[in-house]
Short mmCIF file of the C-alpha atoms (twelve columns), coordinates in Angstrom:
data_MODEL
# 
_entry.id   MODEL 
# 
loop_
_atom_site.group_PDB 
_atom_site.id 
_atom_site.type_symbol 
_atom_site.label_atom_id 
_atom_site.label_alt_id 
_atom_site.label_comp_id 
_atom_site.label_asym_id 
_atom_site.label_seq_id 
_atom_site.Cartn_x 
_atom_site.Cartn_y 
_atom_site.Cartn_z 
_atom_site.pdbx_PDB_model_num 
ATOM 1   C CA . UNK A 1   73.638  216.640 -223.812 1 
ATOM 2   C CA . UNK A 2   76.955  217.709 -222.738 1 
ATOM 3   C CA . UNK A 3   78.814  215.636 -220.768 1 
ATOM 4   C CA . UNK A 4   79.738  216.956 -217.453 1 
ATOM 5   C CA . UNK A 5   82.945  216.010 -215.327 1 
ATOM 6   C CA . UNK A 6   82.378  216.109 -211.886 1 
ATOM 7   C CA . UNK A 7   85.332  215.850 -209.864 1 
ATOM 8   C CA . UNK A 8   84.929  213.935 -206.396 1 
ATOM 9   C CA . UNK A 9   86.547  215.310 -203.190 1 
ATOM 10  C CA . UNK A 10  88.599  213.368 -201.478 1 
ATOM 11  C CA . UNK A 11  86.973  214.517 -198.380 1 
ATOM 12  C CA . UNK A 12  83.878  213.244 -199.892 1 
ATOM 13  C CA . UNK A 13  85.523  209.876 -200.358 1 
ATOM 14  C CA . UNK A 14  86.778  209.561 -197.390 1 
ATOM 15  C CA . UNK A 15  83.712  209.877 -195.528 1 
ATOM 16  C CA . UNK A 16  81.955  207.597 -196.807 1 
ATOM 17  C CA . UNK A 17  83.153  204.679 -194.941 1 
ATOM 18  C CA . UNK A 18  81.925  206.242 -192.043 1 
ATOM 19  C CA . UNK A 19  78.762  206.465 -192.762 1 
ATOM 20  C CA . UNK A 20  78.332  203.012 -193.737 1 
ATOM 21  C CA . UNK A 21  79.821  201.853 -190.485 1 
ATOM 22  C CA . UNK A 22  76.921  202.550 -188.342 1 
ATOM 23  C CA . UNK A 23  75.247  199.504 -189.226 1 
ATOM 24  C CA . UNK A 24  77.910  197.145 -188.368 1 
ATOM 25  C CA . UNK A 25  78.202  198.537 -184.701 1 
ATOM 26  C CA . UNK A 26  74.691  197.884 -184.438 1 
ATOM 27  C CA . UNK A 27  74.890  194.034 -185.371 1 
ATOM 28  C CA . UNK A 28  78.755  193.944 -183.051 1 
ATOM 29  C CA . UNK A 29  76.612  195.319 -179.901 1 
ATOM 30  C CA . UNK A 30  73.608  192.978 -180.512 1 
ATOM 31  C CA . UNK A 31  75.718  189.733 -180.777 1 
ATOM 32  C CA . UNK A 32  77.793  191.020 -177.796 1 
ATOM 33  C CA . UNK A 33  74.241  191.215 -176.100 1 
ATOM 34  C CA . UNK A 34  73.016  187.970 -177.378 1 
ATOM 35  C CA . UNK A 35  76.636  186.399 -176.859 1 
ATOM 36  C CA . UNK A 36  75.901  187.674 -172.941 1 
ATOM 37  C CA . UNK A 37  72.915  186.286 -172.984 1 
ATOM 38  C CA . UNK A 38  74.197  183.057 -174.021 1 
ATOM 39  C CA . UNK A 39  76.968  182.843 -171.640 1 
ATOM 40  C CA . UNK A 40  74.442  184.025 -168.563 1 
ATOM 41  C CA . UNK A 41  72.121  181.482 -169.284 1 
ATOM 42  C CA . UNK A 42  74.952  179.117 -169.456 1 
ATOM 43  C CA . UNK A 43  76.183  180.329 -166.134 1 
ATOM 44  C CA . UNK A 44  72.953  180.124 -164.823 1 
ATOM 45  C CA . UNK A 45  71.941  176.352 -165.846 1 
ATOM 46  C CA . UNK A 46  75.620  175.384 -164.857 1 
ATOM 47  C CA . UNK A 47  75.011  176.951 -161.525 1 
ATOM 48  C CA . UNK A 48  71.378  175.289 -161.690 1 
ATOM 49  C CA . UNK A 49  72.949  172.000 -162.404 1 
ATOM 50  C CA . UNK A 50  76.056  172.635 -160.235 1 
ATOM 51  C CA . UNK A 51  73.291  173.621 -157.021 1 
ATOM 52  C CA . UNK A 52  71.292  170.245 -157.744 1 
ATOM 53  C CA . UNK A 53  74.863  168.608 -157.956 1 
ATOM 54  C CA . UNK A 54  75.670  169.772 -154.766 1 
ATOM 55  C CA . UNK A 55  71.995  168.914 -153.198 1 
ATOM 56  C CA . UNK A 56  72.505  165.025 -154.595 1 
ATOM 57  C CA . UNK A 57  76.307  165.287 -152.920 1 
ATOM 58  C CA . UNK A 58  74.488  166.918 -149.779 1 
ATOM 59  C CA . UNK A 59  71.787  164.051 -149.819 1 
ATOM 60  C CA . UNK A 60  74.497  161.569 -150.834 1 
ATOM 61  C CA . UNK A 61  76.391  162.091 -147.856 1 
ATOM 62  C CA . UNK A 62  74.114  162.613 -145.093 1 
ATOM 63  C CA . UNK A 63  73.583  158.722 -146.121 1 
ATOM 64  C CA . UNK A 64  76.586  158.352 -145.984 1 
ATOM 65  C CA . UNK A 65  76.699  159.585 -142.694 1 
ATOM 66  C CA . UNK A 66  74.355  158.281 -141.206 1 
ATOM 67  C CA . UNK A 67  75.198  154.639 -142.526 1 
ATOM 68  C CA . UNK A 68  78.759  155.582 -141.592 1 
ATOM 69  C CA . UNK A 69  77.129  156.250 -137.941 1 
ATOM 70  C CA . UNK A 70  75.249  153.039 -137.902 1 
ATOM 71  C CA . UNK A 71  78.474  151.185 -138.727 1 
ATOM 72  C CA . UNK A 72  80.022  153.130 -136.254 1 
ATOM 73  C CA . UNK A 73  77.559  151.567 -133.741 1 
ATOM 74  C CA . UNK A 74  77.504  148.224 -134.838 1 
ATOM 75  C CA . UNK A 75  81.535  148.232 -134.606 1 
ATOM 76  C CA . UNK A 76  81.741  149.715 -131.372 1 
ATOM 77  C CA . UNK A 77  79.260  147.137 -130.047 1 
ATOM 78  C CA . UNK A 78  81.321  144.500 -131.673 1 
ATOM 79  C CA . UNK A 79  83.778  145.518 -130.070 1 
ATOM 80  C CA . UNK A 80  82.484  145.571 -126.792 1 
ATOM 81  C CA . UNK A 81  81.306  141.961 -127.452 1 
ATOM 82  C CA . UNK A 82  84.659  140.955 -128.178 1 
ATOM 83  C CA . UNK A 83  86.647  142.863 -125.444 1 
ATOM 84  C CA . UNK A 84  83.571  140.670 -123.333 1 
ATOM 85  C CA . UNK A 85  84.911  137.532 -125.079 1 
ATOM 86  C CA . UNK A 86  88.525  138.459 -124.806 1 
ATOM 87  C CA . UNK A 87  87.437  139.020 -121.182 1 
ATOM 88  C CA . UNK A 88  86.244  135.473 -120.634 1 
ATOM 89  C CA . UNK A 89  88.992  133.919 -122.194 1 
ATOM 90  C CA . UNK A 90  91.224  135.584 -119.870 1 
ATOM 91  C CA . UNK A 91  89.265  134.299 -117.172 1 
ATOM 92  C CA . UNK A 92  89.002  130.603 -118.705 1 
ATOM 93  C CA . UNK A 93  92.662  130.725 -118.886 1 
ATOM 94  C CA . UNK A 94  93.421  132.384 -115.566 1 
ATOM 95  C CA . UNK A 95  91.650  129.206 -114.617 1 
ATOM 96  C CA . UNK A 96  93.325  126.844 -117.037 1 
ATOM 97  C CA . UNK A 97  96.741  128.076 -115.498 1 
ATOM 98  C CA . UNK A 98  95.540  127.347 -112.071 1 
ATOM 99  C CA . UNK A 99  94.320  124.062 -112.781 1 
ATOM 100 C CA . UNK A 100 98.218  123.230 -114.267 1 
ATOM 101 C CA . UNK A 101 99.563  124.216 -111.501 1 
ATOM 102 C CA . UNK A 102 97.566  122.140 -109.189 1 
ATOM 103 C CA . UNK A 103 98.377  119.441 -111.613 1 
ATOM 104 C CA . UNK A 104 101.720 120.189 -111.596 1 
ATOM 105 C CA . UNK A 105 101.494 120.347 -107.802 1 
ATOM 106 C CA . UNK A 106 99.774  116.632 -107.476 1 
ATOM 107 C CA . UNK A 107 102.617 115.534 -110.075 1 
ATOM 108 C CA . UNK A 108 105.486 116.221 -107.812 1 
ATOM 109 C CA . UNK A 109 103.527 114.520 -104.545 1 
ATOM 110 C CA . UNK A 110 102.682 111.555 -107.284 1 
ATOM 111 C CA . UNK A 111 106.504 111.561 -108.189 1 
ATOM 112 C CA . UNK A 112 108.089 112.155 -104.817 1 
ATOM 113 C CA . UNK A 113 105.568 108.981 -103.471 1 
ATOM 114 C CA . UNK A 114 107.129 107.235 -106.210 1 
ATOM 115 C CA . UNK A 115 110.643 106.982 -105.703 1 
ATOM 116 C CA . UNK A 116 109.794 106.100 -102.498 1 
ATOM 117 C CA . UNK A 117 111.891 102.930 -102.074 1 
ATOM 118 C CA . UNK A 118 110.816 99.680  -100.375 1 
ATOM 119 C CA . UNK A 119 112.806 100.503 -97.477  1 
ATOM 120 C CA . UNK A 120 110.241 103.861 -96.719  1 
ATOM 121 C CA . UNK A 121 107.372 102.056 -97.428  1 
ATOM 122 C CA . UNK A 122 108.055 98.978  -94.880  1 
ATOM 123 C CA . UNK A 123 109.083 101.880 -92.300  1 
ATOM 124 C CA . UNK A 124 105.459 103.243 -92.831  1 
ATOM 125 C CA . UNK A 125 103.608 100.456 -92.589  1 
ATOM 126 C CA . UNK A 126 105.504 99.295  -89.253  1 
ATOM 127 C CA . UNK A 127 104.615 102.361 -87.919  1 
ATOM 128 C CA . UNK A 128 100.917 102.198 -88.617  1 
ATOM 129 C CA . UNK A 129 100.981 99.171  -87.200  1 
ATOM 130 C CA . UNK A 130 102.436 99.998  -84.093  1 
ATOM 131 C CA . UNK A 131 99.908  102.998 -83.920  1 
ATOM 132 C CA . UNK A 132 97.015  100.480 -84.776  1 
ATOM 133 C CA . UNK A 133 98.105  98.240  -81.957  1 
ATOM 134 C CA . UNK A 134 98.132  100.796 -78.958  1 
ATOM 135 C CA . UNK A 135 94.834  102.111 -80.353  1 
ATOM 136 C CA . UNK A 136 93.556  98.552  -80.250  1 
ATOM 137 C CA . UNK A 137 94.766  97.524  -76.292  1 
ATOM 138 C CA . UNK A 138 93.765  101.500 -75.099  1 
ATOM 139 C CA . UNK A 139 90.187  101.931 -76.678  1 
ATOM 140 C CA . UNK A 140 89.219  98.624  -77.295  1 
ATOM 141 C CA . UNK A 141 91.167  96.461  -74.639  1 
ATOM 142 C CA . UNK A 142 91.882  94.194  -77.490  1 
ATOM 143 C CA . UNK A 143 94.831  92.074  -76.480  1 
ATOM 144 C CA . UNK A 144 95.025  89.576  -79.179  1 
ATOM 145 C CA . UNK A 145 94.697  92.569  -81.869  1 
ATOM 146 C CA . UNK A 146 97.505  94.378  -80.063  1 
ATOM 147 C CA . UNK A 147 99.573  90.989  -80.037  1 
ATOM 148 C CA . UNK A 148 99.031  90.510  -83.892  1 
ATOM 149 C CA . UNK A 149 99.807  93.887  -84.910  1 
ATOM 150 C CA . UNK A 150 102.978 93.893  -82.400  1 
ATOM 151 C CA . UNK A 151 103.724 90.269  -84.129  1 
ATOM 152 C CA . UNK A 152 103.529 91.654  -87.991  1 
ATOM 153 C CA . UNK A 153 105.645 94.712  -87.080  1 
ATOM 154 C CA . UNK A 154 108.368 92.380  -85.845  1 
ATOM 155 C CA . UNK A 155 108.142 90.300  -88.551  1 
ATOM 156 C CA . UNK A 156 108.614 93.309  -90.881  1 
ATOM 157 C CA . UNK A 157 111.687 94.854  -89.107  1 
ATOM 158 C CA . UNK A 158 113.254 91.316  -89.116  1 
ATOM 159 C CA . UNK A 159 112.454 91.408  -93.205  1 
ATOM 160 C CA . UNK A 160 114.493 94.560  -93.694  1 
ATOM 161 C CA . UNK A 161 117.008 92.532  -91.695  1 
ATOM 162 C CA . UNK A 162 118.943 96.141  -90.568  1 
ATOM 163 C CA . UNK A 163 120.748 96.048  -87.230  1 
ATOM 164 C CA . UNK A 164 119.779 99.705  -86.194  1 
ATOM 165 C CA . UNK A 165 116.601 98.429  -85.599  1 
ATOM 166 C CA . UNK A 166 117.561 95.774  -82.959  1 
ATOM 167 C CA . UNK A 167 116.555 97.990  -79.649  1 
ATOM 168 C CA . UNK A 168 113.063 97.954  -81.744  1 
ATOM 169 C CA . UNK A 169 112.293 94.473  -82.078  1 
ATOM 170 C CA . UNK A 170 113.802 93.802  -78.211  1 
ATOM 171 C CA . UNK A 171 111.154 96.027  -77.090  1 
ATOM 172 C CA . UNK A 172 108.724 94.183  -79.334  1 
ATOM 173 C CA . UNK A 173 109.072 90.976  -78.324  1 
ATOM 174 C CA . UNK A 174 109.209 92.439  -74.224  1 
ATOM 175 C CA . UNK A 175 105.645 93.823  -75.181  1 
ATOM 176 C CA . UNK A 176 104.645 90.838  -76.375  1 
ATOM 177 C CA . UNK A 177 105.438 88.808  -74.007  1 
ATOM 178 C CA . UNK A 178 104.019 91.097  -71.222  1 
ATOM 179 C CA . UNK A 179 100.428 90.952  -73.305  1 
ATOM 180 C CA . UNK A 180 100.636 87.356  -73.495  1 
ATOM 181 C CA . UNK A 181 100.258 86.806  -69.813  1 
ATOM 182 C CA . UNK A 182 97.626  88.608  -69.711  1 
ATOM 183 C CA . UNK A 183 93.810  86.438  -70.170  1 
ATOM 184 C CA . UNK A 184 91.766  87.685  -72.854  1 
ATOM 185 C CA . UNK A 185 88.086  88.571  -71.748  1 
ATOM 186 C CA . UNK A 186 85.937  86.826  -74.768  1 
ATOM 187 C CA . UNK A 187 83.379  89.651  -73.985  1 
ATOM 188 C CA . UNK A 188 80.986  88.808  -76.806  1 
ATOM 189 C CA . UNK A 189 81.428  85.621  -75.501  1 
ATOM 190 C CA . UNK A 190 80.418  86.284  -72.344  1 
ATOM 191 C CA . UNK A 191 77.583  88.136  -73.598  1 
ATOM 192 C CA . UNK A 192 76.148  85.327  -75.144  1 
ATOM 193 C CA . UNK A 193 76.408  83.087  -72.093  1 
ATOM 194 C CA . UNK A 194 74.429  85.189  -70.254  1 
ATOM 195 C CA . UNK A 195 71.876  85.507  -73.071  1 
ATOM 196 C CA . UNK A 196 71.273  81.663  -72.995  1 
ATOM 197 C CA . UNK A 197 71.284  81.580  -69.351  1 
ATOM 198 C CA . UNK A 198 68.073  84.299  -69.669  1 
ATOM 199 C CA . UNK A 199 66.414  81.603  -71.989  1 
ATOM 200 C CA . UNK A 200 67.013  78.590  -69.474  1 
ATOM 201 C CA . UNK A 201 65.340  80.558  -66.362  1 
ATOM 202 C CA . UNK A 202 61.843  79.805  -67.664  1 
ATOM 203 C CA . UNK A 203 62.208  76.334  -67.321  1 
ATOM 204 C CA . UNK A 204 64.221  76.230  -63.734  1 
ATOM 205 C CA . UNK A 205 62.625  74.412  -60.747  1 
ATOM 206 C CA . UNK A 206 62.287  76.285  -57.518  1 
ATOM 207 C CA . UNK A 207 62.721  74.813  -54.426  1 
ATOM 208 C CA . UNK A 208 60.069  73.734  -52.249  1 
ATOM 209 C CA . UNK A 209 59.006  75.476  -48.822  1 
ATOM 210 C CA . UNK A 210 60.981  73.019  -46.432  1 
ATOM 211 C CA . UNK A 211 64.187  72.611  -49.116  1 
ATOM 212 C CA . UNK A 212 64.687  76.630  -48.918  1 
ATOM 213 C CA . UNK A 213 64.073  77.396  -45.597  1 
ATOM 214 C CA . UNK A 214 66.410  74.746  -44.633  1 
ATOM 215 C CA . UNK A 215 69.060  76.023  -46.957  1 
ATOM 216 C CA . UNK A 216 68.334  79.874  -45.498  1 
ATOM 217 C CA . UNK A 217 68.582  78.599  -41.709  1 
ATOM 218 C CA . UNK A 218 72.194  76.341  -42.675  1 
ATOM 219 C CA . UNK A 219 73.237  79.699  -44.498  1 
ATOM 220 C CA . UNK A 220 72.140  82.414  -41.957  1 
ATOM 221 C CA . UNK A 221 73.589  79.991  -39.198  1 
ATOM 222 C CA . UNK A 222 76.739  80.086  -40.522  1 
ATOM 223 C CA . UNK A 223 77.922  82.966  -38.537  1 
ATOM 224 C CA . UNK A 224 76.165  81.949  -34.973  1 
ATOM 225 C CA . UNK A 225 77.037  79.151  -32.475  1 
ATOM 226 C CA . UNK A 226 76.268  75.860  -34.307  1 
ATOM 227 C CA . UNK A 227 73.130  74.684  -33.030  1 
ATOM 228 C CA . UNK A 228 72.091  71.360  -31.489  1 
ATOM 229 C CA . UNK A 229 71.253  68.435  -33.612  1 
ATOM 230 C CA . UNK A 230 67.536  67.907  -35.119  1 
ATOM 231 C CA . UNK A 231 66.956  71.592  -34.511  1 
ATOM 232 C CA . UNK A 232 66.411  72.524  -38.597  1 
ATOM 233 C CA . UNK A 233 64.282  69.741  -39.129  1 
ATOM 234 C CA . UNK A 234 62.262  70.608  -35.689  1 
ATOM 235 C CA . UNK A 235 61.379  74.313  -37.070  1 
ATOM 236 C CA . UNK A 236 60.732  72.789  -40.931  1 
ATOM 237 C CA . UNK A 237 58.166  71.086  -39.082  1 
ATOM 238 C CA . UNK A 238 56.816  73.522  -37.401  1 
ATOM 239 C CA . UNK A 239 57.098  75.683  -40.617  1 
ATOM 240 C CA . UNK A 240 54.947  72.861  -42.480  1 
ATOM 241 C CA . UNK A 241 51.919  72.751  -40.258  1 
ATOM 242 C CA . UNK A 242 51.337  76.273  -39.899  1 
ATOM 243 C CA . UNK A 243 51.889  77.124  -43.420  1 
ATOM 244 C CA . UNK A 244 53.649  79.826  -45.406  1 
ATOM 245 C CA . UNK A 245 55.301  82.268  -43.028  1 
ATOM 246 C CA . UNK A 246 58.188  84.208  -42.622  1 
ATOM 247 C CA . UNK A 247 60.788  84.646  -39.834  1 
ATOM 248 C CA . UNK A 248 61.872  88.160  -40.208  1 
ATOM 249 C CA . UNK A 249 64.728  87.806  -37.077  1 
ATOM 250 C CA . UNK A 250 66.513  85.509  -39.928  1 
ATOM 251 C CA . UNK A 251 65.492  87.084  -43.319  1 
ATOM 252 C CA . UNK A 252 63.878  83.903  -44.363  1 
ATOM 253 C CA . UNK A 253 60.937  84.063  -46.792  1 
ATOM 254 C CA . UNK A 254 59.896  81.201  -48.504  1 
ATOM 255 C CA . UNK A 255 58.990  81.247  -52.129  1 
ATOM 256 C CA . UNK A 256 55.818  78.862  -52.238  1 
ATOM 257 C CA . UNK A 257 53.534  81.227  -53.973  1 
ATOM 258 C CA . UNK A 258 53.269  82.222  -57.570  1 
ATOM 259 C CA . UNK A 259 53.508  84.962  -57.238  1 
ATOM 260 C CA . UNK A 260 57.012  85.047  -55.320  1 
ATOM 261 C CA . UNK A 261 58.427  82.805  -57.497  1 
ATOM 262 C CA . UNK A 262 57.718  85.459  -60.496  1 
ATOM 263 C CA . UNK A 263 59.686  88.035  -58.356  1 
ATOM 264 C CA . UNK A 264 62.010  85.927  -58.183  1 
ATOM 265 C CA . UNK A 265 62.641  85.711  -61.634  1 
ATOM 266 C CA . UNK A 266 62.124  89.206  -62.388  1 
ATOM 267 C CA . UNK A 267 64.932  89.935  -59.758  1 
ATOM 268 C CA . UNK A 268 66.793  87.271  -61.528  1 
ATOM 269 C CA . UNK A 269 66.567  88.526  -64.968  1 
ATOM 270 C CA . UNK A 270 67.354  91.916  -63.407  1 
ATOM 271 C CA . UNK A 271 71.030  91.095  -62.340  1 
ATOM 272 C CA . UNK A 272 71.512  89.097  -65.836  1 
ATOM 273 C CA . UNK A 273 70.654  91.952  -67.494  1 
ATOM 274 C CA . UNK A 274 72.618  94.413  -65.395  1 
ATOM 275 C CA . UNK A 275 75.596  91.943  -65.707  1 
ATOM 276 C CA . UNK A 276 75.463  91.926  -69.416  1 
ATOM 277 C CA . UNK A 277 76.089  95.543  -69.703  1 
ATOM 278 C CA . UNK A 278 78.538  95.731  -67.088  1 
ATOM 279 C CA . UNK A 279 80.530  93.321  -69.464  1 
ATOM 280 C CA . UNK A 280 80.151  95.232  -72.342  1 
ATOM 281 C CA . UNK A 281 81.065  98.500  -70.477  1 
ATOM 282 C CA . UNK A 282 84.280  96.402  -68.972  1 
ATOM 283 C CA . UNK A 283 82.672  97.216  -65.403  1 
ATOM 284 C CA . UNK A 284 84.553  94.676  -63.106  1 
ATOM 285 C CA . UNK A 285 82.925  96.161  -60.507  1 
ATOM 286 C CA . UNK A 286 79.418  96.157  -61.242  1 
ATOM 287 C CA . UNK A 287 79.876  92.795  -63.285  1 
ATOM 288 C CA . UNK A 288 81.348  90.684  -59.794  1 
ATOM 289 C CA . UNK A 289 78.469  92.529  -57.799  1 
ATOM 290 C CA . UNK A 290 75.512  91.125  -60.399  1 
ATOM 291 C CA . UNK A 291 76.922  87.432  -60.728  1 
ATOM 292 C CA . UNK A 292 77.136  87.401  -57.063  1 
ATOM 293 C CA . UNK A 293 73.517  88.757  -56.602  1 
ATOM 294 C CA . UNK A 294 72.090  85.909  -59.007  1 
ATOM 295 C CA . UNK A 295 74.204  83.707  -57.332  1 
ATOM 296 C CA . UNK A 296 72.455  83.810  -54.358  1 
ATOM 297 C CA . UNK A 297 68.810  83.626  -55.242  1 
ATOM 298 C CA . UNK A 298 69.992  80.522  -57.500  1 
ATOM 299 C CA . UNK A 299 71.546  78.809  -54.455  1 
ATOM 300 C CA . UNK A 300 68.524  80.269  -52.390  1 
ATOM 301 C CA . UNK A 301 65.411  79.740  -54.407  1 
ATOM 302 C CA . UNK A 302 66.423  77.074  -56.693  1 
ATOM 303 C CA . UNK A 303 66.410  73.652  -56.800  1 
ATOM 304 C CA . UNK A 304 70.424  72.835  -56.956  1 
ATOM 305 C CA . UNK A 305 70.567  69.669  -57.013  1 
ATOM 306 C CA . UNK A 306 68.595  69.874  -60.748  1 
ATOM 307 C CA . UNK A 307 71.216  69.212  -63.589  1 
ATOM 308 C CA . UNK A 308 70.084  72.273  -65.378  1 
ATOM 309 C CA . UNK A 309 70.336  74.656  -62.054  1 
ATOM 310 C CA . UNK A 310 73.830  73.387  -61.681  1 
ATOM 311 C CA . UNK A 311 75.186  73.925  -64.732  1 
ATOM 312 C CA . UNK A 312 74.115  77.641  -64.579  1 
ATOM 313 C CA . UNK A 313 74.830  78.259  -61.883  1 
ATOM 314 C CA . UNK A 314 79.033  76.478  -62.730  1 
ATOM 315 C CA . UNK A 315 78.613  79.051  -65.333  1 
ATOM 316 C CA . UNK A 316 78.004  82.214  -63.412  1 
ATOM 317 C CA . UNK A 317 81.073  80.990  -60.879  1 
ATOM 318 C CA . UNK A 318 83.582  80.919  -64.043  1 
ATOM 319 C CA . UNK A 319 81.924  84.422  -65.052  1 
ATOM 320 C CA . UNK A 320 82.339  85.640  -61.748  1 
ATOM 321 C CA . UNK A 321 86.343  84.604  -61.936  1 
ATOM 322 C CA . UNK A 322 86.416  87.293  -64.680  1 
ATOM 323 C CA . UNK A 323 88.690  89.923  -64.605  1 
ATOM 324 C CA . UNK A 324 87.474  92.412  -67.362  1 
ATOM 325 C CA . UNK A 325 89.773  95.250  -66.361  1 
ATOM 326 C CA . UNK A 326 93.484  94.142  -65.909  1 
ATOM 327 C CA . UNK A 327 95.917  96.333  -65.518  1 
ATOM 328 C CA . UNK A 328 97.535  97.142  -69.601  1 
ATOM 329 C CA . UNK A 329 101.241 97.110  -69.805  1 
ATOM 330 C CA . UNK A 330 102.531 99.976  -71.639  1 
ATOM 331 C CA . UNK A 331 103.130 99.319  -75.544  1 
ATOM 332 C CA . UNK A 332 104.457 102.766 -76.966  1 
ATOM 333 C CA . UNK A 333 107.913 102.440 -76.225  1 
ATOM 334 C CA . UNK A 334 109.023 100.593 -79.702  1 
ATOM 335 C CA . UNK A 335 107.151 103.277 -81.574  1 
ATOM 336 C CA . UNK A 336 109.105 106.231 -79.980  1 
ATOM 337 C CA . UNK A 337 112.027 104.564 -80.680  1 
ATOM 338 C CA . UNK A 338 111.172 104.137 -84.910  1 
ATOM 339 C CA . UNK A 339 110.344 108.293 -84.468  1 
ATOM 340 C CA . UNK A 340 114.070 108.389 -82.791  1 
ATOM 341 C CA . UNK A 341 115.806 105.699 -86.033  1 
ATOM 342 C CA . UNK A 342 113.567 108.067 -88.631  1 
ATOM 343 C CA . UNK A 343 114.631 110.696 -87.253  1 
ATOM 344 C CA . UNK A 344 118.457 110.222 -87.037  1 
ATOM 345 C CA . UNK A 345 117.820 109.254 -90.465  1 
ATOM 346 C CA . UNK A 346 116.256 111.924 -91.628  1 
ATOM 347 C CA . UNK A 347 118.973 114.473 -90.104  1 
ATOM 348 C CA . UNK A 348 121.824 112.195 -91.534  1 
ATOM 349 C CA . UNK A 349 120.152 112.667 -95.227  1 
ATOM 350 C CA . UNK A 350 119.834 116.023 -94.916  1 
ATOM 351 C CA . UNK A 351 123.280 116.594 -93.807  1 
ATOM 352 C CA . UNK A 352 125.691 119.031 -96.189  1 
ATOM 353 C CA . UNK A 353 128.313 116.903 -98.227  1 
ATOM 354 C CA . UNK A 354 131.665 116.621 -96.757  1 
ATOM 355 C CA . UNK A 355 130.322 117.300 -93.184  1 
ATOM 356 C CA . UNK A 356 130.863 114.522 -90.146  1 
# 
């Protein structure tokens, strides 16, 4: 078999690459594809995961949010409850600061009362006394509480033992002296008296028929021509045997009946009692008129001559003597003139330094 030599062409050679290279193409574009497909599904579970990120972040924060919100509104209404507080406490020590300074204010009037010396304090209480005792001789007509009040003030100025005061304790002792002369009405006194007097009427005898309408015929007669001798006695008999009468031209009326002799009282009792208020209203008038009334039906209707008729009827003459209204001597003069010495003081303090 003969051995043939084949020659290869170049071309031929050269060609052949080519045709083998179809293949790998093939596999390049499928693992591109498959690569692509890789990375898309990549992308799209990253953007999968990335979206339910994003919903968790979404979710997340809206919580957020909304707690945020609530805290918000629990701050803000803390803060109004403080800014309420805050407001109180201002008040509380708006209040605080006004009570100091009325402390402060009762401080100074404590201090300045304080350093008061002795001197001040004497001139203060001689002046309430002299106030007291014009207040006592005005309103009350108490002379002896004028007298003592007048008396300690004296006594005080003469402590202090200062000669500016020396017009002050001359008029002093002038009003003093001018109260002294005057009597001192014991009114409860005199209330009293009359009070036992109303007790001892009960028991007073009354004259008999003949006794009082001789005593009305000697007193009515007083003022006529005197009458002849045995001319009382003739009409008391006359008076006896017809009985119990009375004689109207003279106002006599005698009191033999029961029944008089109670109006009598009553009358009586009626004067008392008017007198007793007139004392305590320091009615002279009225007072005089009531003693005078019971007076006369004591002297009229009573028996005098009785021990106990007597004496109360002594008693109702001394009342009667009574003057409850005398006239009151004026007492203010010392007073204005301790305004006058505190006030020349008070001018002379005040006074600029180096002034005359």
């Amino acid at each position: 078999m003969a051995e043939t030599n084949t020659t290869i062409s170049p071309d031929i050679v050269e060609s052949q690459p080519a045709n083998d290279s179809k293949p790998i193409k093939q596999k390049s574009g499928m693992a591109f594809t498959i690569l692509f497909l890789l990375i898309a599904t990549a992308t799209a579970a990253g953007g999968y995961y990335l979206w339910q990120q994003q919903l968790l972040v979404t979710a997340n924060l809206q919580t957020s949010q909304s707690s945020l919100a609530s805290q918000i509104n629990t701050l803000e209404q803390a803060s109004q409850t403080q800014q309420e507080s805050i407001q109180n406490q201002q008040n509380l020590l708006d209040q605080l600061n006004q009570q100091l300074e009325e402390v402060k204010t009762l401080s100074q009037q404590a201090i300045t009362f304080t350093n008061r010396n002795q001197r001040d304090w004497v001139l203060a209480e001689i002046d309430y006394l002299l106030r007291m005792a014009n207040q006592r001789l005005q309103i009350s007509r108490d002379i002896n509480g004028a007298i003592a009040a007048l008396s300690t003030a004296n006594q005080r100025l003469f402590e202090l033992g200062d000669l500016n005061f020396f017009e002050i304790r001359k008029q002093l002792n002038n009003d003093i002296a001018k109260l002294k002369v005057i009597h001192q009405v014991d009114i409860n006194g005199t209330a009293l008296k009359l009070d036992q007097i109303f007790l001892a009427l009960e028991a007073l005898p009354f004259k008999g028929a003949k006794e009082e309408i001789k005593a009305q015929l000697e007193t009515t007669d007083t003022s006529t021509k005197k009458q002849p001798e045995g001319f009382v006695e003739s009409v008391l008999d006359t008076v006896m045997t017809i009985g119990d009468i009375k004689i109207h031209q003279r106002s006599i009326q005698p009191a033999s009946s029961a029944d008089q002799q109670q109006q009598i009282e009553k009358l009586l009792i009626t004067y008392l009692l008017s007198s007793r208020l007139a004392v305590l209203r320091y009615d002279d008038k009225q007072f005089s008129h009531d003693i005078e009334q019971a007076l006369q039906l004591l002297q009229l209707h009573y028996e005098t001559n009785d021990n106990r008729v007597s004496q109360i009827v002594n008693d109702l003459l001394e009342l009667k003597n009574l003057n409850l209204t005398p006239d009151l001597p004026d007492i203010t003069q010392s007073w204005v003139l301790l305004q006058n010495q505190n006030k020349k003081k008070t001018a002379s303090s005040n006074k600029p330094a180096g002034t005359l």
